[in-house]
DOSEGU-196178 format. One record per residue: z, x negated, y of N, C-alpha, C in turn; residue number from 1. Coordinates in pm, whole numbers. Atoms other than C-alpha are relative to their C-alpha. Last residue first. Layout:
BEGIN
((Z; X; Y); (Z; X; Y); (Z; X; Y); NUM)
...
// end
This chain:
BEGIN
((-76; -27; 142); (-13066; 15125; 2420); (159; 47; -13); 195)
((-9; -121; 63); (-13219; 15251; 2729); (60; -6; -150); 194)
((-70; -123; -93); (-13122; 14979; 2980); (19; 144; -80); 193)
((-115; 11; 1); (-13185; 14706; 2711); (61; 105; 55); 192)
((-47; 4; 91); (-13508; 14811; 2629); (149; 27; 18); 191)
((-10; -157; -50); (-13638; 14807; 3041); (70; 45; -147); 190)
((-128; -63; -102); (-13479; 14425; 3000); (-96; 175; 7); 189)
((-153; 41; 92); (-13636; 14338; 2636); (86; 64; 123); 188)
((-35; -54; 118); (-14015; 14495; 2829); (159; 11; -70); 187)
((-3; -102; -100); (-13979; 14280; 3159); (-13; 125; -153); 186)
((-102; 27; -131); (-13940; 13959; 2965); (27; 156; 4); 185)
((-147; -20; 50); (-14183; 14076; 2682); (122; -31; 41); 184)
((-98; 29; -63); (-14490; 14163; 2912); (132; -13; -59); 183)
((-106; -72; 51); (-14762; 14229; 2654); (90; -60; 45); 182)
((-5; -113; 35); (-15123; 14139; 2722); (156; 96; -59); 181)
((74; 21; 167); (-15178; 13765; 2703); (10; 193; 13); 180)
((100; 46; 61); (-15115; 13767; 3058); (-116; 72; -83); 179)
((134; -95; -31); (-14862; 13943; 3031); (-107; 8; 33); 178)
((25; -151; 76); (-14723; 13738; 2854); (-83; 70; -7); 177)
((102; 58; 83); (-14771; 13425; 3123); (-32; 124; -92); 176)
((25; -18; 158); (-14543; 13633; 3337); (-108; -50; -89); 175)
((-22; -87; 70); (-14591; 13528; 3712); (35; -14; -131); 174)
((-161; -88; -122); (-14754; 13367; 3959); (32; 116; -109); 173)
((-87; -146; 49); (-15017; 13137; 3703); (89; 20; 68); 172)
((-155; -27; 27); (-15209; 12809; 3721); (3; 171; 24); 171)
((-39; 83; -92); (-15541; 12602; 3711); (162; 22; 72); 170)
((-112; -85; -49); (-15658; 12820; 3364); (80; -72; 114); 169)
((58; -39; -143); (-16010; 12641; 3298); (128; 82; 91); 168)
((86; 139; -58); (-15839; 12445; 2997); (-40; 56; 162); 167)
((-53; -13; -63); (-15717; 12794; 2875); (-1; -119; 82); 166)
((-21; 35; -122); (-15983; 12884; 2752); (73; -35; 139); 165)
((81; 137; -55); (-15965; 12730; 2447); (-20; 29; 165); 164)
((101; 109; 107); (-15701; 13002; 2349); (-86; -79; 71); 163)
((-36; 73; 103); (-15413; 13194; 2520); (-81; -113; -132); 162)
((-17; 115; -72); (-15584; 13274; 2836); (91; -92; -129); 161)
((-142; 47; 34); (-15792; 13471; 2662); (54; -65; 52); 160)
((-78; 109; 33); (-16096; 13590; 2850); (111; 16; -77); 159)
((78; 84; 139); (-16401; 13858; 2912); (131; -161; -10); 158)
((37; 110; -99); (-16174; 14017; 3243); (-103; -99; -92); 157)
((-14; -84; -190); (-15977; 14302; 3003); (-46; -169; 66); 156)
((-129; 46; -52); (-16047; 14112; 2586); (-48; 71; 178); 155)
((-136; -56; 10); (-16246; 14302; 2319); (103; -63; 103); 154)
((4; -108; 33); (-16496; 14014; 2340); (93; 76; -45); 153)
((36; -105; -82); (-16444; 13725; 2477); (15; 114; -30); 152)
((-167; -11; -29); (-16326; 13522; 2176); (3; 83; 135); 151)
((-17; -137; 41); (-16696; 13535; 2047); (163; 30; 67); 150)
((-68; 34; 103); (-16710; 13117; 2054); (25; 183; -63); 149)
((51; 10; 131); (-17034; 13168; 2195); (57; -9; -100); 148)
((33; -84; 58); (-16888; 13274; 2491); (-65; 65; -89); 147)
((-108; -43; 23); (-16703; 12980; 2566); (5; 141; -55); 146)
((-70; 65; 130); (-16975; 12737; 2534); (85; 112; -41); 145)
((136; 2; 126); (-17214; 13002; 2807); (88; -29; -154); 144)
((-18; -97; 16); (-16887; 12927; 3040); (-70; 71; -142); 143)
((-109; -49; 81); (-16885; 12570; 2982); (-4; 172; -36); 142)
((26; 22; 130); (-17270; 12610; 3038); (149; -22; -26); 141)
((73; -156; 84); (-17205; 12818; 3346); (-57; -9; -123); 140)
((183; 6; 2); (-16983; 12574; 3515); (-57; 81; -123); 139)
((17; 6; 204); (-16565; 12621; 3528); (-221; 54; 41); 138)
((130; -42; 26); (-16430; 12614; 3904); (-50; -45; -145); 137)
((82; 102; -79); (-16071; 12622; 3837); (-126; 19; -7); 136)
((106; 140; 107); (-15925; 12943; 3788); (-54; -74; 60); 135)
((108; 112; -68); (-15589; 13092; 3934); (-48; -56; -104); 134)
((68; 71; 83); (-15421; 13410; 3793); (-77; -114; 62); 133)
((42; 41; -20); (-15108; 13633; 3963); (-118; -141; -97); 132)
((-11; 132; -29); (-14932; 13842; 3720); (-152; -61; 64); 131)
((126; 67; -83); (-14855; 14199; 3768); (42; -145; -34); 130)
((-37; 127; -61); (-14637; 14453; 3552); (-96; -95; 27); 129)
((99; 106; 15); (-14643; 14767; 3487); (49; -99; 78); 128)
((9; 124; -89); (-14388; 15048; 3398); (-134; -66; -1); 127)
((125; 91; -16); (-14361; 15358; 3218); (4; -77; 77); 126)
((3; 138; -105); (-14072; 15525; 3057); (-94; -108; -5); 125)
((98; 116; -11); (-14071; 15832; 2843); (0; -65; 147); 124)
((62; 33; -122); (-13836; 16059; 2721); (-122; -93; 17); 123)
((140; 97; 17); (-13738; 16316; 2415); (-44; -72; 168); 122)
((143; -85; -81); (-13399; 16510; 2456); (-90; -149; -22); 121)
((114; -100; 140); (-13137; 16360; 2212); (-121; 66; 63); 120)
((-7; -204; 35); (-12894; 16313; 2536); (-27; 37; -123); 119)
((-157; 11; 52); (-12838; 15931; 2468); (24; 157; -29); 118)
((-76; 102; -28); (-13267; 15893; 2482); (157; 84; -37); 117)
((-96; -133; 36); (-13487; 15994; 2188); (76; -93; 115); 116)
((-137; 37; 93); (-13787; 15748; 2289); (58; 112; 31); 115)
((-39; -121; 22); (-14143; 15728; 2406); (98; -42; -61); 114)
((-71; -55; 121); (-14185; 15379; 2610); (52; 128; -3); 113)
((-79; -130; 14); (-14514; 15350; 2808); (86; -21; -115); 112)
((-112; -73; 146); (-14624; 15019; 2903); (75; 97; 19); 111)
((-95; -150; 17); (-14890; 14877; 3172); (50; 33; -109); 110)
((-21; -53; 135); (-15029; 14526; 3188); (97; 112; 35); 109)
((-79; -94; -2); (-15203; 14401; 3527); (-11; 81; -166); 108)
((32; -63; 101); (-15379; 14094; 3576); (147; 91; -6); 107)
((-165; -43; 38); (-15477; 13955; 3891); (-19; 75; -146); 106)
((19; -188; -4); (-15712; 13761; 4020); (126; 14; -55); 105)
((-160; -75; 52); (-15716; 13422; 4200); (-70; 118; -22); 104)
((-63; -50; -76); (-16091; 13186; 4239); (121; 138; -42); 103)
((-60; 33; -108); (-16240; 12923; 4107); (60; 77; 102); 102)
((-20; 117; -78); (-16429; 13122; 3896); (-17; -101; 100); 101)
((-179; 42; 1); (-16384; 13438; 3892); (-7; -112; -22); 100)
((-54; -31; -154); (-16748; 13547; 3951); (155; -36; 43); 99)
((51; 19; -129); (-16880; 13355; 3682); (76; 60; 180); 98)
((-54; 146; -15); (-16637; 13479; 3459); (-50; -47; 118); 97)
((-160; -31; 41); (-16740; 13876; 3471); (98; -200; 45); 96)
((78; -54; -130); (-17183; 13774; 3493); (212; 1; 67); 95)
((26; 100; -36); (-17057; 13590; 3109); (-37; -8; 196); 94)
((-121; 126; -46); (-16881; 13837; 3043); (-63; -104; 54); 93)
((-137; -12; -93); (-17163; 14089; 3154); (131; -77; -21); 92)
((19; 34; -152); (-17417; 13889; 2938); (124; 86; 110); 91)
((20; 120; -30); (-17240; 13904; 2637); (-39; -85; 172); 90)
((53; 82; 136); (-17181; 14254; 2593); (-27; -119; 112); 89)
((120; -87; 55); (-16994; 14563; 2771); (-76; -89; -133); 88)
((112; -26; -59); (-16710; 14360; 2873); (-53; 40; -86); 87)
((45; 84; 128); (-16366; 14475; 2820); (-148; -5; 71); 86)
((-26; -44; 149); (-16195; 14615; 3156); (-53; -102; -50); 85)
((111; 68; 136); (-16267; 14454; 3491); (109; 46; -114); 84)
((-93; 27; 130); (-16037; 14634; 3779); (-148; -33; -130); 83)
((77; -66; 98); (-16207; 14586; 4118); (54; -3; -105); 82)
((-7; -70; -21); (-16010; 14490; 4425); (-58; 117; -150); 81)
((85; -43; -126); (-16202; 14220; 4462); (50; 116; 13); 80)
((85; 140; -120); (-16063; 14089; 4129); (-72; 111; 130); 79)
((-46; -47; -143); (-15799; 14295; 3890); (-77; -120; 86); 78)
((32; 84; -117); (-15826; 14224; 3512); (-18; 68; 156); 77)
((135; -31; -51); (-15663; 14553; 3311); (-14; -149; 87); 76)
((-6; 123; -63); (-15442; 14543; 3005); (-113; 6; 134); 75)
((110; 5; -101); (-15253; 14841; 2871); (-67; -126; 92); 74)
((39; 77; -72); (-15010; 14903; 2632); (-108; 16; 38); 73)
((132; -21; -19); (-14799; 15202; 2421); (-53; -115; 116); 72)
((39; 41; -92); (-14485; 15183; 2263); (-172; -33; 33); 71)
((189; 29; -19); (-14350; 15373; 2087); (-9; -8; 132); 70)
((31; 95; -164); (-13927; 15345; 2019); (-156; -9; -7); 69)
((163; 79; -7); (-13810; 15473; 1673); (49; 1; 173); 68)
((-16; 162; -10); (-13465; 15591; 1552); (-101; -90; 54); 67)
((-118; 44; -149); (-13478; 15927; 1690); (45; -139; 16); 66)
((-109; -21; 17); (-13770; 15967; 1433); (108; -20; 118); 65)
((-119; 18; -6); (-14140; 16019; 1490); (110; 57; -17); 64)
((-153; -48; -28); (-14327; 16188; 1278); (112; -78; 70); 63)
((-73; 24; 98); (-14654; 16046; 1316); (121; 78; 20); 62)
((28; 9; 118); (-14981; 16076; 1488); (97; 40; -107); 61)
((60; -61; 62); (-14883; 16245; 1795); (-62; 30; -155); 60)
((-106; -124; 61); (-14636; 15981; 1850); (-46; 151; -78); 59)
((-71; 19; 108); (-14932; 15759; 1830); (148; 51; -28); 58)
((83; -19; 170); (-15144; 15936; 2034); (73; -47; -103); 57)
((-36; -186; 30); (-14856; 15983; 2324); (-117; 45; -113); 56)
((-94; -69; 13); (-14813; 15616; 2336); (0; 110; -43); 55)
((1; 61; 102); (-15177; 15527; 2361); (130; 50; -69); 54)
((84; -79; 89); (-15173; 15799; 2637); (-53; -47; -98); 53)
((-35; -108; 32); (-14932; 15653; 2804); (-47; 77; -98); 52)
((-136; 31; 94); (-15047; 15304; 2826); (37; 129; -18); 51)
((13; 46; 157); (-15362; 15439; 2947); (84; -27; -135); 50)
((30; -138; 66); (-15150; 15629; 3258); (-97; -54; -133); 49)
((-107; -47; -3); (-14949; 15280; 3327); (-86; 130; -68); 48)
((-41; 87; 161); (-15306; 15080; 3313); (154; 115; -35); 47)
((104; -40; 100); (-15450; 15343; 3592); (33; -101; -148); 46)
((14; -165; 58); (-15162; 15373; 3798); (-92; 21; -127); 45)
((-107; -71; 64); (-15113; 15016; 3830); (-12; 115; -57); 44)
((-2; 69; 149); (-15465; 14920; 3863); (103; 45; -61); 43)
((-131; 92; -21); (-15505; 15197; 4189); (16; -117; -187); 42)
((64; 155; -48); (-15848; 15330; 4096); (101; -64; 52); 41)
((-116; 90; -77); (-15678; 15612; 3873); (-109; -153; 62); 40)
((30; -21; -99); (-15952; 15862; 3710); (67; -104; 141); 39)
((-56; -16; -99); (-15908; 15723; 3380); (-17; 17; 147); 38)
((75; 21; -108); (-16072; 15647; 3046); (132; 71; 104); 37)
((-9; 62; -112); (-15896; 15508; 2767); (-61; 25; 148); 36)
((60; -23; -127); (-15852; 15821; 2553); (-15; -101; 96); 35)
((-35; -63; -159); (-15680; 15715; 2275); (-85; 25; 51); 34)
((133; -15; -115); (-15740; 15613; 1901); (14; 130; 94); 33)
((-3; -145; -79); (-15447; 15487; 1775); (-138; 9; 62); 32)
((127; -7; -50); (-15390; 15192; 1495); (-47; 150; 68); 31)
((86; -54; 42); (-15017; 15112; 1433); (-139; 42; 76); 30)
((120; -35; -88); (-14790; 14860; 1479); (-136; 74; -122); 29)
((138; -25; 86); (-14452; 14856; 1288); (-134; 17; 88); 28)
((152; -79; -77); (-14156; 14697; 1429); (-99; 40; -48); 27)
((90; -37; 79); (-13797; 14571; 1363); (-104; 105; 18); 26)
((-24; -148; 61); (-13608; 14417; 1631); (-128; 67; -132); 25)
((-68; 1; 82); (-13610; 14081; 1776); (21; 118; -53); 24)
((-127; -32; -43); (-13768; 14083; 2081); (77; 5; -105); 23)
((-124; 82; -108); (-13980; 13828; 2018); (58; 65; 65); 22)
((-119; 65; 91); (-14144; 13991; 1734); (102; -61; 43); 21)
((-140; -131; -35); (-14326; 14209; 2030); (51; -55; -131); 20)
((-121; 11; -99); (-14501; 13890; 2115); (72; 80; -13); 19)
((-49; 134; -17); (-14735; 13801; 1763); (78; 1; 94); 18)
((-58; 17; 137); (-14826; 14174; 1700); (104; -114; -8); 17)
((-141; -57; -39); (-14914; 14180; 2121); (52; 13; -122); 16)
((-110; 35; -112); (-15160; 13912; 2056); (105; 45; -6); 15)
((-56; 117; 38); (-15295; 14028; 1702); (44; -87; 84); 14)
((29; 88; -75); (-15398; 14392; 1887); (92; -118; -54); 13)
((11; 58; 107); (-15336; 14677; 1644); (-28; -174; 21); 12)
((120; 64; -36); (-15173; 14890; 1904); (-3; -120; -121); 11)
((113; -64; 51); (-14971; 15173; 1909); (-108; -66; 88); 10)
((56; 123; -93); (-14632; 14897; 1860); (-124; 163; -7); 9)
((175; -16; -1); (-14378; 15139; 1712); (-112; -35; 89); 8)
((115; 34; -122); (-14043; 14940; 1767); (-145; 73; -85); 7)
((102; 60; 87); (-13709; 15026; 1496); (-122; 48; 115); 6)
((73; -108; 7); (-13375; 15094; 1621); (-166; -98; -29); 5)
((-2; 7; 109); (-13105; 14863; 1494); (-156; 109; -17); 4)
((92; 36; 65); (-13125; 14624; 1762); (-31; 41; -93); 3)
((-1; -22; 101); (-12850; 14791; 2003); (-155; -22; -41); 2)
((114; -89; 28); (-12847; 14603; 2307); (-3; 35; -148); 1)
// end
């Protein structure tokens, strides 16, 4: 895989800063303001067309070059069928948890890469990717504890699974990553195909 091309992250998010170093390539993340809304009630469809349109603001922003790669993400929780974004405020994470625990959701991360491909014509390639989530039952003053730490906020389902709460996390089908918000498995291999 040629590593010489250089990753535009268009997202300012200190998760996915910390996993797209693990592909090894040189990267700049920048701050986009998109459109997140979406008519898509499928999760796939509707994280895949966000991711896009993070993507297609931050090409918009800048000059890309033929040497670049933008990339655009998307995180959505997935329970009942229902996709949980960010919560509103305090009390809806806290209304958001409650209902998930002790029981599987899903989390779905979408990514658009814009790139020059072998032709020189401009493309883009979108994917998503699913990981299964099991929580143990978790009581409404842990919960309450957990949302006093502020670490809720700004996050798809009110959680991290990468920080304290991950104690209530009982296991995982899937990409931990993506998870966290940035599938770098499934990312390094759609990379590889187009480098």
């Amino acid at each position: 895989m040629n590593k010489n091309k250089k990753l535009i992250l268009a997202s300012c998010s200190p998760r996915r800063r910390e996993l797209i170093k693990l592909l090894g390539m040189p990267f700049e993340c920048i701050s986009v303001d998109a459109d997140e809304s979406t008519a898509h009630t499928n999760p796939e469809a509707a994280v895949k067309e966000i991711a896009s349109k993070k993507a297609h603001a931050a090409f918009s922003e800048r000059e890309s070059s033929a040497n670049e790669i933008i990339i655009g993400a998307d995180t959505v929780v997935v329970y009942n069928e229902k996709m949980l974004g960010k919560p509103s405020d305090d009390a809806d994470a806290e209304k958001t948890l409650l209902s998930l625990s002790g029981k599987k959701h899903f989390v779905y991360t979408g990514v658009s890469l814009i790139y020059t491909n072998k032709e020189g014509a401009l493309s883009e390639l979108s994917f998503a990717e699913k990981t299964d989530v099991y929580f143990a039952e978790i009581s409404l003053s842990d919960i309450k504890k957990y949302i006093a730490t502020g670490n809720h906020k700004d996050k798809a389902g009110s959680y991290a699974i990468q920080d304290e709460f991950s104690v209530h996390v009982k296991g995982i089908n899937g990409d931990y990553n993506n998870v966290v918000g940035f599938p770098v498995a499934r990312i390094y291999q759609e990379l590889a195909k187009i480098l």
